[in-house]
Residue, then its C-alpha position, 0 to 999 in steps of 0.5 A: x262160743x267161737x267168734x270169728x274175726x268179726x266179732x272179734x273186731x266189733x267187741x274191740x271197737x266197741x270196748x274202746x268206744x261204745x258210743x260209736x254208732x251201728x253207721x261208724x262200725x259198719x263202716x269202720x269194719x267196711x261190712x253192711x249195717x245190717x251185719x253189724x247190727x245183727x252180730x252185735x244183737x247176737x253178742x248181746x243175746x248171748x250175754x257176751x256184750x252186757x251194757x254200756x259205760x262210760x269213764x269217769x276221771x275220779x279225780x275230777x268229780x273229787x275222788x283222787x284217792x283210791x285204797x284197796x281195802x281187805x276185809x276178813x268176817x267170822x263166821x264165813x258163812x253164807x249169811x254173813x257174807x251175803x249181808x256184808x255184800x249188801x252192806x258194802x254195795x251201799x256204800x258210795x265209796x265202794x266201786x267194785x267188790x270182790x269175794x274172795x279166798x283167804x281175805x273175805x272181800x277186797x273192796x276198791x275204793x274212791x274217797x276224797x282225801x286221806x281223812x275220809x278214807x281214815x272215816x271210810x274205814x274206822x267209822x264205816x267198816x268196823x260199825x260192823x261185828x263181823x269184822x275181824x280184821x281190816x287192812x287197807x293199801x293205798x293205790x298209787x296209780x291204776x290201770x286198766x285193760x280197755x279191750x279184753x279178747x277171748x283166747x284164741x280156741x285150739x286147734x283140734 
C-alpha cells in the first residue's frame, strides 16, 4: 500500500490526537472536509486506522509500577499456549501480551505497588502447571512513539 503526503499527514494528526474532528483535520491540512473524510474511511477500510485511544496516566488511576514479566511454558505447544493467552488476557494486571521466541510470553504489567506485584507473580502466575520459569524486570520509566509512519517505498 503506498500513501501519498496525505495520508501521511492525516495518520500523524490523528495518532497524535484522535479526538480531532474531520472540521479541524480539513483545516489543519487546508483541504476540503469531504477529502478528509473520504481518505480516512478509506484508511480505516483498509485496516491502516483501526480505532481510537485514549492515554491513561497509570500512575493516577493507582498503577505506578509497571514490570515486564517473561513467562516460559512446557510444552510449547498450540494448546498450551492458546489457554495461557486466554488465561493472561483476563487478568487486569496484564496491559499488553507478547508471544514470543526463547521466552514464551512477556506480559507488561501495571500494579499498584511492589507487594501486589510480588501477588501478580506467586499467587497468579505460577497457579499455573505450565509454568516452567517465571522472571520479572521492573521498569523504571517507559516510553512510547506517538506517531509510527510507514518507510518510505524505494524508488524502482
Amino acid at each position: 500500500m503506498t500513501l501519498d503526503e496525505l495520508d501521511a499527514a492525516l495518520l500523524a494528526l490523528l495518532q497524535e490526537d484522535a479526538s480531532l474532528t474531520n472540521k479541524e483535520l480539513a483545516k489543519r491540512l487546508n483541504t476540503a472536509q469531504s477529502t478528509c473524510l473520504e481518505r480516512v474511511r478509506r484508511l480505516t477500510r483498509q485496516g491502516i486506522l483501526s480505532g481510537r485511544r485514549a492515554e491513561v496516566d497509570l500512575r493516577r488511576i493507582g498503577r505506578p509500577v509497571q514490570a515486564m514479566v517473561a513467562v516460559r511454558l512446557r510444552p510449547p505447544n498450540r494448546s498450551v499456549i492458546e489457554s495461557f493467552t486466554a488465561f493472561v488476557e483476563t487478568l487486569p494486571e496484564v496491559l499488553s501480551v507478547f508471544v514470543m521466541s526463547g521466552d514464551d510470553f512477556l506480559l507488561h504489567i501495571a500494579v499498584k505497588d511492589n507487594d501486589h506485584l510480588n501477588a501478580f507473580v506467586l499467587d497468579r502466575l505460577t497457579e499455573r502447571r505450565e509454568i516452567v520459569n517465571v522472571r520479572t524486570s521492573i521498569i523504571f520509566s517507559h516510553t512510547r512513539r506517538a506517531v509510527v509512519m510507514p518507510f518510505p517505498t524505494d524508488p524502482e
